[in-house]
KEVEXLUM-216376 format. One record per residue (C-alpha): residue number from 0; residue in three letters; chain; x, y, z. Coordinates in nm, 4 decimals. Layout:
SITE, NUM, Ala, A, X, Y, Z
...
//
This chain:
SITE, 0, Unk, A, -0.6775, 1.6990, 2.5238
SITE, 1, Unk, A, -0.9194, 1.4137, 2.4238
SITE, 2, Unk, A, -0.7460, 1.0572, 2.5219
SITE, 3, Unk, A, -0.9184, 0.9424, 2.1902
SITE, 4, Unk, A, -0.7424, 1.1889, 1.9856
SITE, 5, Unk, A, -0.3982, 0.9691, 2.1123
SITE, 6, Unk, A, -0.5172, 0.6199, 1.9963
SITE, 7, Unk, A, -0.6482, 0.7424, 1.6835
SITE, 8, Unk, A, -0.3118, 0.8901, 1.6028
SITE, 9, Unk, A, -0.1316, 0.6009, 1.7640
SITE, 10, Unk, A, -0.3105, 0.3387, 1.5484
SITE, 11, Unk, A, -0.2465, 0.5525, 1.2232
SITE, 12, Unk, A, 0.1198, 0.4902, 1.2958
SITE, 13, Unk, A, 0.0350, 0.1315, 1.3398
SITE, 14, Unk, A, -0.1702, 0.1391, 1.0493
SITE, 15, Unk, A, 0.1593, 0.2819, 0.8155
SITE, 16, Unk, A, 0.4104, 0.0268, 0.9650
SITE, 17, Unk, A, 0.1484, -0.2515, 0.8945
SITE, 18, Unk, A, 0.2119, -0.1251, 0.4933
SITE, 19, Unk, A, 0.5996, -0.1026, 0.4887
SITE, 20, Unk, A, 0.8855, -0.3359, 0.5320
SITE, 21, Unk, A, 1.1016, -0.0887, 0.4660
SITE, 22, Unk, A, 1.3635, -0.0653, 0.7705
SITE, 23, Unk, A, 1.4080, 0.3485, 0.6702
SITE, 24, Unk, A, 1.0626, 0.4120, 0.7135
SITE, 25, Unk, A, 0.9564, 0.1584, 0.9992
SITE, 26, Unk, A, 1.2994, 0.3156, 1.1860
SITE, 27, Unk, A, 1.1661, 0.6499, 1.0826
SITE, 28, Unk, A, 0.7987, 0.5555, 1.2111
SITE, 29, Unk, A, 0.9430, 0.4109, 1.5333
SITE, 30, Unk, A, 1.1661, 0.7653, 1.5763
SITE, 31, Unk, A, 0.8705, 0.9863, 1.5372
SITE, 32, Unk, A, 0.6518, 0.7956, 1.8269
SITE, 33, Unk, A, 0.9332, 0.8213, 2.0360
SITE, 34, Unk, A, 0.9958, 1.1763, 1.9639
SITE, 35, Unk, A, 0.6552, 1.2415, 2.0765
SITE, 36, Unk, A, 0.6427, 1.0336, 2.3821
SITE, 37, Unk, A, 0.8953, 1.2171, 2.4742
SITE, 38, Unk, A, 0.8040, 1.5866, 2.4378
SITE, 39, Unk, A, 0.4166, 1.4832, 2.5899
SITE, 40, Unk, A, 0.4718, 1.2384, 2.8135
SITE, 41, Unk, A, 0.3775, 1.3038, 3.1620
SITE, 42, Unk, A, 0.4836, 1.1736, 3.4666
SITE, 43, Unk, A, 0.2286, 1.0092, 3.5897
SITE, 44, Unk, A, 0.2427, 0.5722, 3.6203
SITE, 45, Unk, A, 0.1087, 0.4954, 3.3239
SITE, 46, Unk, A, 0.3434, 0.7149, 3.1173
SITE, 47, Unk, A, 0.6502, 0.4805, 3.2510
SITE, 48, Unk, A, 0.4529, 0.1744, 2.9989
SITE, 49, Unk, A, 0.6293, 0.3522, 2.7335
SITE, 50, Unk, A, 0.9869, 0.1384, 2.7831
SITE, 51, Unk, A, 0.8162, -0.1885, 2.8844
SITE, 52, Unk, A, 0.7011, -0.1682, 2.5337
SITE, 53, Unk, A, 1.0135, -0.1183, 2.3384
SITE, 54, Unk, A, 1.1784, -0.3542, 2.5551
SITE, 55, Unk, A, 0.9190, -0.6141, 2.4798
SITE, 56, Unk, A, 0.9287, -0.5429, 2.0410
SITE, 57, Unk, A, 1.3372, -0.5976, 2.1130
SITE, 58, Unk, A, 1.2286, -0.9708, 2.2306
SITE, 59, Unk, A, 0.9984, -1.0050, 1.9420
SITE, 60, Unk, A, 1.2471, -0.8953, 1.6931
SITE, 61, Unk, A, 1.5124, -1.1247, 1.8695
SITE, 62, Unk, A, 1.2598, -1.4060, 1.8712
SITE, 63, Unk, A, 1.2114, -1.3704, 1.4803
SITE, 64, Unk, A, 1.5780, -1.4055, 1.4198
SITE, 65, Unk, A, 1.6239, -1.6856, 1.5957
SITE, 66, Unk, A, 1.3094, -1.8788, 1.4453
SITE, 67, Unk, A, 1.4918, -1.7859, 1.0934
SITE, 68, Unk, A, 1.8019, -1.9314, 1.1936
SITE, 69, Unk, A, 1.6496, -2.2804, 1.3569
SITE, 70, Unk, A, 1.3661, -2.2946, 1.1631
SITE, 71, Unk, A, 1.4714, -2.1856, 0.8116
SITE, 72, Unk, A, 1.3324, -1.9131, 0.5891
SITE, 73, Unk, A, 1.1037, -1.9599, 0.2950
SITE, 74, Unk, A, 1.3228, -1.7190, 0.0705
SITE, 75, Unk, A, 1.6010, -1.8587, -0.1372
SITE, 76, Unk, A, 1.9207, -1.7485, -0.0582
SITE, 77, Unk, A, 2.2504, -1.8241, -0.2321
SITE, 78, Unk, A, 2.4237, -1.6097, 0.0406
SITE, 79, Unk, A, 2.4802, -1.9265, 0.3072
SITE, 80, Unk, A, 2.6441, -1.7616, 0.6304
SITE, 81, Unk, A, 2.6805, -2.0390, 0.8102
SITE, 82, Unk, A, 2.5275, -2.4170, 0.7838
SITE, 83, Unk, A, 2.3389, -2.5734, 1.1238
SITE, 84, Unk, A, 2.3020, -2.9689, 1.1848
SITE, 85, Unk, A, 1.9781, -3.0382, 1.0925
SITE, 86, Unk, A, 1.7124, -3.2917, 1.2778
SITE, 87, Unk, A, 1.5629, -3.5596, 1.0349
SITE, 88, Unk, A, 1.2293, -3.5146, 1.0013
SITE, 89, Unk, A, 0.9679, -3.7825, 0.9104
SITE, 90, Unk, A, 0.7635, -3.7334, 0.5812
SITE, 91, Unk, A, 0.4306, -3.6067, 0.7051
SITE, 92, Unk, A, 0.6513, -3.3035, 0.7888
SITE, 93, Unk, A, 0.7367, -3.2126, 0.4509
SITE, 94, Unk, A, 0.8325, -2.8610, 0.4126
SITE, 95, Unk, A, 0.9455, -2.8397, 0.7795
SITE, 96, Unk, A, 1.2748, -2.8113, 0.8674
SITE, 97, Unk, A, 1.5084, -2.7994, 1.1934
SITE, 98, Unk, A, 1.8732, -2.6556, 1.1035
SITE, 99, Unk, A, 2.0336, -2.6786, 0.8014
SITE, 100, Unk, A, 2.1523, -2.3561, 0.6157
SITE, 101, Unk, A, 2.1094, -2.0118, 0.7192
SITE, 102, Unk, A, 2.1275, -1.7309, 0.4495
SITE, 103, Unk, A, 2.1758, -1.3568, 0.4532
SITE, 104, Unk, A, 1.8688, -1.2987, 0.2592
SITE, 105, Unk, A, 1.6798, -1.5299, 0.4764
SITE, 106, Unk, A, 1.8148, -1.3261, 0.7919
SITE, 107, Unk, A, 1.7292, -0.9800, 0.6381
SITE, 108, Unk, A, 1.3556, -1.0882, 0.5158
SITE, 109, Unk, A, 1.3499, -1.1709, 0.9025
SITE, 110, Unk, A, 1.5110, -0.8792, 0.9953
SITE, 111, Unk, A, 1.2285, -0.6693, 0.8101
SITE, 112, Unk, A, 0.9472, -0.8888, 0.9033
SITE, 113, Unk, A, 1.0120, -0.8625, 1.2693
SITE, 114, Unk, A, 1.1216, -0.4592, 1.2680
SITE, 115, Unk, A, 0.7223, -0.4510, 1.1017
SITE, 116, Unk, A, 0.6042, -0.6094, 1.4310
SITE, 117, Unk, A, 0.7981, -0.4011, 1.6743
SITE, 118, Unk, A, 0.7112, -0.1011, 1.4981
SITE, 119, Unk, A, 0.3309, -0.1616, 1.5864
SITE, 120, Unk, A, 0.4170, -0.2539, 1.9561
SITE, 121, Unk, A, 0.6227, 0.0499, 1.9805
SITE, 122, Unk, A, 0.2999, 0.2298, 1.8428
SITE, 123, Unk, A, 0.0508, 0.0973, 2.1046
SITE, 124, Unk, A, 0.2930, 0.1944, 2.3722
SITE, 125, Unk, A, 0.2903, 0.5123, 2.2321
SITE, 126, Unk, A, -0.0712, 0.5645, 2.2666
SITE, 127, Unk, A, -0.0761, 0.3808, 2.6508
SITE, 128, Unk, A, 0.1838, 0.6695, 2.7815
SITE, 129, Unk, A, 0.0256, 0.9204, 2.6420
SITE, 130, Unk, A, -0.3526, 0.8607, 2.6898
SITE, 131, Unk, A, -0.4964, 0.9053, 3.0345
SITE, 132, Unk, A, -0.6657, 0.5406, 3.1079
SITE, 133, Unk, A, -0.8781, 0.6689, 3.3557
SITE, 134, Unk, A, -1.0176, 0.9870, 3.1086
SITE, 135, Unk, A, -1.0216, 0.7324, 2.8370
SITE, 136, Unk, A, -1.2695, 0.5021, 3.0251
SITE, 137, Unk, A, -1.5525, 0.8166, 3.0591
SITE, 138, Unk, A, -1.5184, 0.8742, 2.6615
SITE, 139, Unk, A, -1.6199, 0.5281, 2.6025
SITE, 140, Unk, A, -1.9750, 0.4437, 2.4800
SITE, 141, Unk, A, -2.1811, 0.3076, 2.7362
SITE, 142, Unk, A, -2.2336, -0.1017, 2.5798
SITE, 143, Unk, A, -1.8727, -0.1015, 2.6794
SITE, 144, Unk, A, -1.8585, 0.0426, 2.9893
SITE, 145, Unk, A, -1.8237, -0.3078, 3.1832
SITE, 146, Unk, A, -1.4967, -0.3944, 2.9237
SITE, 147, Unk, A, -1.3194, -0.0664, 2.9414
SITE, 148, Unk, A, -1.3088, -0.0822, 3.3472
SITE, 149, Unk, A, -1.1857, -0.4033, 3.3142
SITE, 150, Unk, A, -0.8742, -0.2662, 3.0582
SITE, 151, Unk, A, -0.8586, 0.0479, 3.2302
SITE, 152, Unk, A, -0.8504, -0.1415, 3.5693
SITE, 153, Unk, A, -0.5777, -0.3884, 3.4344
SITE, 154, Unk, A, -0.3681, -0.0892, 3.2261
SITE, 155, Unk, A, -0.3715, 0.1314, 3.5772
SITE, 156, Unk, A, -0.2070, -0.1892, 3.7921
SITE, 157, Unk, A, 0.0435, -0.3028, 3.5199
SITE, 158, Unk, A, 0.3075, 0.0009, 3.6410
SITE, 159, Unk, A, 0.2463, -0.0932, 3.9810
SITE, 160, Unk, A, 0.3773, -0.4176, 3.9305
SITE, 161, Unk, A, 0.6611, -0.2952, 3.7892
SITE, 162, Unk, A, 0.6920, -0.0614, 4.0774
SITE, 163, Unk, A, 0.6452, -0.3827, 4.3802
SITE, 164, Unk, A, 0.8848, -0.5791, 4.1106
SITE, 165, Unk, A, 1.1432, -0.3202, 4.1356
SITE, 166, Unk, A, 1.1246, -0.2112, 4.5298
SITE, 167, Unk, A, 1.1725, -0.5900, 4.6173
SITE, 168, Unk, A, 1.4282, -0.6251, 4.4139
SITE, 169, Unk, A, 1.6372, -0.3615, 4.5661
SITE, 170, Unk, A, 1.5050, -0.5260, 4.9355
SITE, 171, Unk, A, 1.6808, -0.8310, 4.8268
SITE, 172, Unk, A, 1.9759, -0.6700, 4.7195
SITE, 173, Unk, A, 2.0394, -0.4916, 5.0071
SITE, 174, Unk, A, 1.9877, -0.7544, 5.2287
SITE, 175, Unk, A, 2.2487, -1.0076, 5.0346
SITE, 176, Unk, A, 1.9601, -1.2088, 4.8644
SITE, 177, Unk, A, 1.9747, -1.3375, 4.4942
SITE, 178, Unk, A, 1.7548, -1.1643, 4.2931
SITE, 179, Unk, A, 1.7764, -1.2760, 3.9733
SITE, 180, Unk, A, 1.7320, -1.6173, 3.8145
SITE, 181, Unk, A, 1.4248, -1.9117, 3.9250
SITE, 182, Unk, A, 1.4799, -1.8681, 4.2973
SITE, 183, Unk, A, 1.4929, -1.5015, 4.3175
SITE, 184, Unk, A, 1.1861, -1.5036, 4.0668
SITE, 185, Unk, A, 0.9224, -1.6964, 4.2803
SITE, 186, Unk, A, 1.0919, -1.4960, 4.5993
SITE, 187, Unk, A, 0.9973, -1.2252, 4.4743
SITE, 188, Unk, A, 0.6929, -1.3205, 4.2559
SITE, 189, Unk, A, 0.5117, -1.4555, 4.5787
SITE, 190, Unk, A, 0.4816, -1.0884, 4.7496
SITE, 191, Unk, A, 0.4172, -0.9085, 4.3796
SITE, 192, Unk, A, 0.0821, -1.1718, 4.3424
SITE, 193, Unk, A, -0.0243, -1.1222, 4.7018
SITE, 194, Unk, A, -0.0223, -0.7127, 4.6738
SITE, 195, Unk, A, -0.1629, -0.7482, 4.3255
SITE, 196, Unk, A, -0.4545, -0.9357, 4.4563
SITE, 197, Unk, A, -0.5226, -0.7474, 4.7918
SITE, 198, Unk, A, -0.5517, -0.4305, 4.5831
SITE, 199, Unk, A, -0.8203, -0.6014, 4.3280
SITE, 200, Unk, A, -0.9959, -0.7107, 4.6560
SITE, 201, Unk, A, -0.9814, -0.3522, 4.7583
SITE, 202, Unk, A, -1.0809, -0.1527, 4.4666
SITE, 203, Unk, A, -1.3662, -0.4357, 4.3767
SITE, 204, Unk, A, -1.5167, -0.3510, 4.7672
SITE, 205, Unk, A, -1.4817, 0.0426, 4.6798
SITE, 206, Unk, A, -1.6608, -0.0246, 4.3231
SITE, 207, Unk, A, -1.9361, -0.2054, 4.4477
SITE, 208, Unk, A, -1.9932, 0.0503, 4.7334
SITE, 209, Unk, A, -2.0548, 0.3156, 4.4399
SITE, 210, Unk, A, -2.3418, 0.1355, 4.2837
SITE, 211, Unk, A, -2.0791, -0.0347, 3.9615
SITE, 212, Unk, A, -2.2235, -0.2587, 3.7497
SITE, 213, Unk, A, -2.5549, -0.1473, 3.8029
SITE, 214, Unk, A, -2.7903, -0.2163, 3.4385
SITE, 215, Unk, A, -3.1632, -0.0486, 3.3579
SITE, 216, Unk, A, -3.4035, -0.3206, 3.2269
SITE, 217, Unk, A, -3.4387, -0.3167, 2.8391
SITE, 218, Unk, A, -3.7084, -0.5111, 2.6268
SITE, 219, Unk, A, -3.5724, -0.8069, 2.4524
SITE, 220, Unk, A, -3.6161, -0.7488, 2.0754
SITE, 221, Unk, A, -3.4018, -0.4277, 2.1630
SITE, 222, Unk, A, -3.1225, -0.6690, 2.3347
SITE, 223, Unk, A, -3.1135, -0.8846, 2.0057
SITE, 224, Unk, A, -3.0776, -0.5909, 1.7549
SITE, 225, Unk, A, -2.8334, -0.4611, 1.9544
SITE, 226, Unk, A, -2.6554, -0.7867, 1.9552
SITE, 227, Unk, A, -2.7084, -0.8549, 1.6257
SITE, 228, Unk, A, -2.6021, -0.5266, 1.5216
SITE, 229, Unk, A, -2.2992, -0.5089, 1.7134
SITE, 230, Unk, A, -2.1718, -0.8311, 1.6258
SITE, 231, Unk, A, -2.2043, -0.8258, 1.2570
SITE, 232, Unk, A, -2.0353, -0.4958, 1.2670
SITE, 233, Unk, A, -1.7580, -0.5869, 1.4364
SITE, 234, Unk, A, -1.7088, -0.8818, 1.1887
SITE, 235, Unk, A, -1.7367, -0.6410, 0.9312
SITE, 236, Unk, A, -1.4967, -0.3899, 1.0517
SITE, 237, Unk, A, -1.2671, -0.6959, 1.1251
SITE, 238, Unk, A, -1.2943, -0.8333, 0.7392
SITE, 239, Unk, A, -1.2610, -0.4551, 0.6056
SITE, 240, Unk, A, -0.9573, -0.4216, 0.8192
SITE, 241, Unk, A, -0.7899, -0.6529, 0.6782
SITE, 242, Unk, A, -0.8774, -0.6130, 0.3393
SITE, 243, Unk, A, -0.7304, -0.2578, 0.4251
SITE, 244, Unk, A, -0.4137, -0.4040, 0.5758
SITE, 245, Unk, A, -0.3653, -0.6664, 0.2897
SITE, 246, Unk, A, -0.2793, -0.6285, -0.0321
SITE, 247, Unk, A, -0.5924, -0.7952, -0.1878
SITE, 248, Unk, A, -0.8792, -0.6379, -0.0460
SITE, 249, Unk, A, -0.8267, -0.3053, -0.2085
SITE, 250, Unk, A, -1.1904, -0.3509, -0.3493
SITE, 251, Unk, A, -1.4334, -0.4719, -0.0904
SITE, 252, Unk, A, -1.2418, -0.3414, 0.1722
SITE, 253, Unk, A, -1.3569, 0.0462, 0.2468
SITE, 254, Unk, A, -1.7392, -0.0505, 0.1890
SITE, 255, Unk, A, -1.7577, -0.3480, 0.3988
SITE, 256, Unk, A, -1.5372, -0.1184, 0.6553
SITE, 257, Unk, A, -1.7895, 0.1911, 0.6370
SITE, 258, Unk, A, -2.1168, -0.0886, 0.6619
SITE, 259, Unk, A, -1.9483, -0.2574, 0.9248
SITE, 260, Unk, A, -1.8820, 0.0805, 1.1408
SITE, 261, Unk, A, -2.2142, 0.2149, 1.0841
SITE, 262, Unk, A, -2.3961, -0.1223, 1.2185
SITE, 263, Unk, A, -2.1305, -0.1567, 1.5259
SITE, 264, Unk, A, -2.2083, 0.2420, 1.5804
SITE, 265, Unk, A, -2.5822, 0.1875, 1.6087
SITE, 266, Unk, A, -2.5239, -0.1383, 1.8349
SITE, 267, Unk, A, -2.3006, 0.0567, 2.0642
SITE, 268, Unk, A, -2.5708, 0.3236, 2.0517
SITE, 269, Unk, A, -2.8563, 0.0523, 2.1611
SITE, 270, Unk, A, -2.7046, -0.1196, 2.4014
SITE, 271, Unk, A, -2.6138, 0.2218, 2.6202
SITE, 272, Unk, A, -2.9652, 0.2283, 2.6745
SITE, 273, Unk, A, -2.8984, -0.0528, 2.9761
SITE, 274, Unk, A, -2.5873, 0.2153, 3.1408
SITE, 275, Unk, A, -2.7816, 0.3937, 3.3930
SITE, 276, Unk, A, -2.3714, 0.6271, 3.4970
SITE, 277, Unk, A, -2.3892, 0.9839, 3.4392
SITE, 278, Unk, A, -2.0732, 1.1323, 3.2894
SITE, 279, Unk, A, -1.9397, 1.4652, 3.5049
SITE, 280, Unk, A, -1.7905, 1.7488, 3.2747
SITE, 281, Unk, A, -1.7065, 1.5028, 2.9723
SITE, 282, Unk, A, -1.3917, 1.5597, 2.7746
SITE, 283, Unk, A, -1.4115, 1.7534, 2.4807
SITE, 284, Unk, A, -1.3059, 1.6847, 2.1435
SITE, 285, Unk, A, -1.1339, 2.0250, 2.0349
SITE, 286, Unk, A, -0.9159, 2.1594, 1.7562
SITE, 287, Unk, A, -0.6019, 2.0035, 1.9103
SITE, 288, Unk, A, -0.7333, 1.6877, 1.8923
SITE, 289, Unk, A, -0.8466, 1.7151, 1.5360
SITE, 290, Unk, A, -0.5263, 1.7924, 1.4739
SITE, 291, Unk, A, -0.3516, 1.5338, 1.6448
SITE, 292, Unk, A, -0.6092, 1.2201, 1.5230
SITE, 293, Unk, A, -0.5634, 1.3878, 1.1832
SITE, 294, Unk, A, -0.2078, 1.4006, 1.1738
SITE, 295, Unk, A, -0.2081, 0.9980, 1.2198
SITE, 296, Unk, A, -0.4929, 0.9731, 0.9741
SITE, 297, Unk, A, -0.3073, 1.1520, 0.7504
SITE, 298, Unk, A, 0.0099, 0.9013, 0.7712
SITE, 299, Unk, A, -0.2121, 0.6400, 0.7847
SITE, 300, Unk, A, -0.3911, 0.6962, 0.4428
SITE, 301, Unk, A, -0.0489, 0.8784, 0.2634
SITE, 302, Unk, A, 0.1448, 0.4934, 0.2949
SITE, 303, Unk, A, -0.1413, 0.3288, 0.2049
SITE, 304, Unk, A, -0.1217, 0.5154, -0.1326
SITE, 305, Unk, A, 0.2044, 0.4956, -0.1863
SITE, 306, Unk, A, 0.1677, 0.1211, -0.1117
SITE, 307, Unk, A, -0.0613, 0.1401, -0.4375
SITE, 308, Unk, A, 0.1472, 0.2986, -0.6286
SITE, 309, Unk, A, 0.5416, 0.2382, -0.5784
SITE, 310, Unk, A, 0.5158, -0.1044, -0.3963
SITE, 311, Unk, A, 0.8695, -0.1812, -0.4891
SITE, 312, Unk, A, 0.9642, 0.1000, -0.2762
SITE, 313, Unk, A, 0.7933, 0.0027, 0.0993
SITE, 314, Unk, A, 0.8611, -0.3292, 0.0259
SITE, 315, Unk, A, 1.1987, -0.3581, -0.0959
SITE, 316, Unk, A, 1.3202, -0.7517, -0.1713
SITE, 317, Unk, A, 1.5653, -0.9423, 0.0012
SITE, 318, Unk, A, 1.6416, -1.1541, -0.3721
SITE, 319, Unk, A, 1.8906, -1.0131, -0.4785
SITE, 320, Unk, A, 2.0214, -0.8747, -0.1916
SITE, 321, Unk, A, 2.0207, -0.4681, -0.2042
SITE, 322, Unk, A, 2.0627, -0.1905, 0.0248
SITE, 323, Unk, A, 1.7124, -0.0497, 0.0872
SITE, 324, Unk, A, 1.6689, 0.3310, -0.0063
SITE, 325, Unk, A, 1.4282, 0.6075, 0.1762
SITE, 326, Unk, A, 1.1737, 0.7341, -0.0494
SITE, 327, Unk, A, 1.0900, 1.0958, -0.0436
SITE, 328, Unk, A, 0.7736, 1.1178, -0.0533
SITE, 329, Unk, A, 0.6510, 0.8212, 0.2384
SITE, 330, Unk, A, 0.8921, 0.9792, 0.4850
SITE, 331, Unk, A, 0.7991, 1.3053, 0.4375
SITE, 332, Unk, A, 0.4258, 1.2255, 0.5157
SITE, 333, Unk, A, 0.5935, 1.0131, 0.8111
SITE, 334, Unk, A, 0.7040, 1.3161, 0.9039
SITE, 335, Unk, A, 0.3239, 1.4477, 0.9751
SITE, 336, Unk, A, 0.3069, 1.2462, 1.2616
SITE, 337, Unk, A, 0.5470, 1.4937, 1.4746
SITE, 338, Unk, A, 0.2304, 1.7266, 1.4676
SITE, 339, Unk, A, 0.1413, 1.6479, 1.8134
SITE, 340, Unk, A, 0.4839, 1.7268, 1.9441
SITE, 341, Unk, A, 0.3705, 2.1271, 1.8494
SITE, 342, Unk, A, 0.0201, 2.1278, 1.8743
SITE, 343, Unk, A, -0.0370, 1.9089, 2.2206
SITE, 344, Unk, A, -0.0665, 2.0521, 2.5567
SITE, 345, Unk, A, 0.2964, 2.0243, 2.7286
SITE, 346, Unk, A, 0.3072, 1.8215, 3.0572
SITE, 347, Unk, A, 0.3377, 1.9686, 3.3556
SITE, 348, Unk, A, 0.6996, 1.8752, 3.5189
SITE, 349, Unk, A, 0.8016, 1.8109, 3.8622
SITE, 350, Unk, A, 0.8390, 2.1286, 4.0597
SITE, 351, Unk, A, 0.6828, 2.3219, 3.7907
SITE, 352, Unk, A, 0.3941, 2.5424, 3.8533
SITE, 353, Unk, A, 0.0830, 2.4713, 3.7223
SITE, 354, Unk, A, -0.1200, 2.6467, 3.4664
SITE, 355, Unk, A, -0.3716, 2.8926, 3.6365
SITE, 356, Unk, A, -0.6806, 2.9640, 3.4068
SITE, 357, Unk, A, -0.7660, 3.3128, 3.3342
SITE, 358, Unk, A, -0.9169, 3.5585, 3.5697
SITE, 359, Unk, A, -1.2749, 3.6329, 3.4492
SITE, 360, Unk, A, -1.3402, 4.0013, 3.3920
SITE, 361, Unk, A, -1.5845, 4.1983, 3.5841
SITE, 362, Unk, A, -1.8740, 4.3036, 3.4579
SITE, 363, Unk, A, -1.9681, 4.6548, 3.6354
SITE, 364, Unk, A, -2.3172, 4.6638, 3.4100
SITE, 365, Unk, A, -2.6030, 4.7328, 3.6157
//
């Protein structure tokens, strides 16, 4: 299946838990991704991504909690849970605080605020261990060729770091050696930086050997449309996205989004004309991945209506403090998103045979 067809469904997630504070539905969101990952994930090194992901959204989440409870909240609370020594500040720093009272509903507006965050993470790292980097990189338009080696490059190396992390880890263990706090770190740092940069010395040689990087000459009034067009798109999908994400930009947001894709689209389209690569047996877009992008789109576009028109209900408040209650109708549409869990090609396992194509039939026609 088309890499693309992961991202687009990955980002509709995103897209949802970008409209809810809702813990139900983020929790929900978050399930369904995981779900997924699960039933599709292969076992290849960039599928492992998956749990350096939720790992990092727990930090996140932790980090928000404890900014609330230094830092303060900006929601009332009359709930005080506990009351902090707090630093004098001097008057320029109105509004600024360091301690003082902590609230429940100043915990739980937290609480939702940083569950909204590591539901998105989650969501990228749904789309990373799914999505084949390397496949991904030949679907790419050919003005970003040069960036998406770079990422693909950079997302292919990150699990082997984790891998050289973890192997001298155990070394150290088994030879009696601390592993774990500032010592242990640069011990075993040191060895993770020098195979990290013998293997970028490496596969920089092997690129330049097959002709990367080389450019076809292109008249200059068609390099500054193509700049021009490319960059005033991409500040137009930029504005309409976030008119999309907000609350305000209901209006302006979908036409300056649709302008702003079409001019990026025909920059992208100009400046391939400098790629001089050939792509060999290109992946095709096909009915599964229609189905899995759409299923996304589809969860995507279902919370942003019901954003519109029960607000009350993705956004429950934290004043007066309530129990927050699953609408029907949101987490059913959630519930699209397990589409790709039936309609995706299943991974090939360890020790599993794999799937030989059909025999053509013969043709005994004269």
């Amino acid at each position: 299946m088309h890499p693309g067809a992961w991202w687009v469904w990955a980002l509709g997630l995103g897209v949802a838990a970008s409209r809810t504070t809702n813990p139900l539905l983020l929790g929900l969101l978050v399930a369904v991704a995981g779900y997924v990952v699960a039933a599709r994930r292969t076992e290849a090194p960039w599928a492992r991504s998956y749990g350096a992901f939720v790992k990092i959204a727990l930090v996140v989440l932790g980090v928000r909690l404890v900014f609330a409870v230094l830092l303060g909240s900006p929601i009332p609370g009359s709930h005080v849970l506990v009351t902090l020594p707090e630093v004098p500040l001097p008057d320029w720093a109105q509004g600024v605080r360091i301690g003082g009272r902590v609230t429940a509903e100043g915990l739980v507006f937290a609480l939702y605020d940083g569950l909204k965050l590591a539901a998105l993470l989650i969501c990228v790292g749904a789309a990373n261990a799914l999505a084949n980097p390397s496949r991904l990189l030949k679907s790419l338009p050919g003005a970003l060729y040069e960036a998406g080696v770079a990422v693909v490059v950079a997302l292919t190396f990150a699990p082997n770091l984790i891998a050289d992390v973890r192997r001298l880890r155990s070394a150290r263990r088994l030879r009696g050696r601390p592993d774990r706090g500032l010592r242990g770190l640069l011990q075993v740092g040191l060895p993770v930086l020098e195979g990290a940069l013998e293997r970028s010395v490496a596969l920089a040689a092997a690129m330049d050997a097959r002709g990367y990087g080389r450019t076809a000459d292109v008249p200059a009034p068609v390099r500054r449309l193509t700049a021009a067009l490319t960059l005033g798109g991409l500040l137009g999908v930029c504005a309409g996205t976030y008119g999309v994400l907000g609350a305000a930009g209901a209006g302006y947001a979908l036409p300056l989004l649709a302008v702003g894709t079409a001019a990026a689209l025909g920059g992208l389209w100009l400046g391939g004309r400098r790629s001089v690569r050939t792509r060999y047996r290109p992946d095709a877009w096909g009915a599964r991945a229609w189905l899995v992008a759409g299923s996304g789109v589809v969860v995507a576009v279902a919370l942003i209506r019901f954003g519109s028109l029960d607000p009350a209900a993705l956004r429950p408040g934290v004043v007066p403090l309530t129990a927050p209650e699953l609408p029907l109708w949101p987490a059913l549409a959630i519930l699209a998103g397990l589409l790709p869990a039936l309609v995706a090609p299943a991974p090939v396992r360890a020790g599993e045979p794999a799937p030989t194509p059909p025999k053509p039939r013969k043709d005994n026609s004269p």
